[in-house]
C-alpha positions as CSV (number, residue, x, y, z in Angstrom):
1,X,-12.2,-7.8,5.6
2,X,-10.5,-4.3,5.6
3,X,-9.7,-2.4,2.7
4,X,-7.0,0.3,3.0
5,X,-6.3,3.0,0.8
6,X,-2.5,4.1,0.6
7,X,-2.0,7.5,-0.7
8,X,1.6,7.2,-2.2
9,X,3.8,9.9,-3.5
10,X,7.1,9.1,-5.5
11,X,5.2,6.4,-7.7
12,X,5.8,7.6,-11.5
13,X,5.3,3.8,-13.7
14,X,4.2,0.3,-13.9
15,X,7.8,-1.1,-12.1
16,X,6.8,1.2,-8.8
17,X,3.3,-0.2,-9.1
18,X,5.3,-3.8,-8.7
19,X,7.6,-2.5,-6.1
20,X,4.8,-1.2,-4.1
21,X,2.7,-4.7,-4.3
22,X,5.9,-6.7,-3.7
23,X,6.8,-4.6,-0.7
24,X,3.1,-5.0,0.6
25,X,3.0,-8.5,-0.1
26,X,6.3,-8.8,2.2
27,X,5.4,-7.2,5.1
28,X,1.7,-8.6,5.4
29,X,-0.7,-11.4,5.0
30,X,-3.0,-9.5,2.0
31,X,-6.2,-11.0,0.0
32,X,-5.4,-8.8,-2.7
33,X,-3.1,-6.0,-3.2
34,X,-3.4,-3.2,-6.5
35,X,-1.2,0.1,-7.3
36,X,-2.1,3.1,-9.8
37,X,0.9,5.0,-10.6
38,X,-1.9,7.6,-12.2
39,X,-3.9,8.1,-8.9
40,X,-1.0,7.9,-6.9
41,X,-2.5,5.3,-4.9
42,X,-2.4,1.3,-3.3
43,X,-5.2,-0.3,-2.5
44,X,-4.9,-3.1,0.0
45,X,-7.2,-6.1,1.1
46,X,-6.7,-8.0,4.0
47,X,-7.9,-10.3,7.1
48,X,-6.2,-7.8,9.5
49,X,-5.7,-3.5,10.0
50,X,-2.5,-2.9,8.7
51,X,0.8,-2.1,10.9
52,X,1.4,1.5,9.6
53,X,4.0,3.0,11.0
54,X,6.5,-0.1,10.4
55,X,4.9,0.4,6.2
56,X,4.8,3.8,6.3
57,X,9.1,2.9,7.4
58,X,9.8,0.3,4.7
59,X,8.1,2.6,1.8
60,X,10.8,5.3,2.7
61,X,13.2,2.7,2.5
62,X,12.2,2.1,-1.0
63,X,11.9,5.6,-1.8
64,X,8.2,6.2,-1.3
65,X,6.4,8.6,1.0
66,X,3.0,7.7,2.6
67,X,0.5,10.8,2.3
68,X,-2.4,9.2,4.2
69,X,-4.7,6.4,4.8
70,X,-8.3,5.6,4.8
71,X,-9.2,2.2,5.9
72,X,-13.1,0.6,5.8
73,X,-14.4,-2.7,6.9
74,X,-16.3,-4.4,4.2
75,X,-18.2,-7.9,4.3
């Protein structure tokens, strides 16, 4: 399992939270998918390392900027 952490600028309420899991949810296969508005961040379980660039594409699409990623491998 690897959990990324998306640092997200231009989220400001509960809809962008949505937008951001919907968008997510799209573009991957994801165990579990959660975005804070407040810490400005999405937190993202999956089976595989997610495709960055081609997110990092679609959130500017959307109106969202990607400020950086940490990603982990947990069992």
């Amino acid at each position: 399992m690897v959990k990324t952490v998306l640092k997200v600028d231009g989220m400001s309420c509960g809809m962008c939270e949505s937008h951001m899991n919907d968008l997510v949810r799209s573009l991957f296969q994801v165990k579990k998918v959660s975005s804070s508005a407040k810490d400005g961040e999405t937190v993202v379980l999956s089976d595989e390392i997610l495709d960055i660039p081609y997110l990092k594409m679609k959130m500017k699409e959307i109106g969202y900027k990607l400020v950086s990623v940490e990603s982990t491998h947990e069992a």
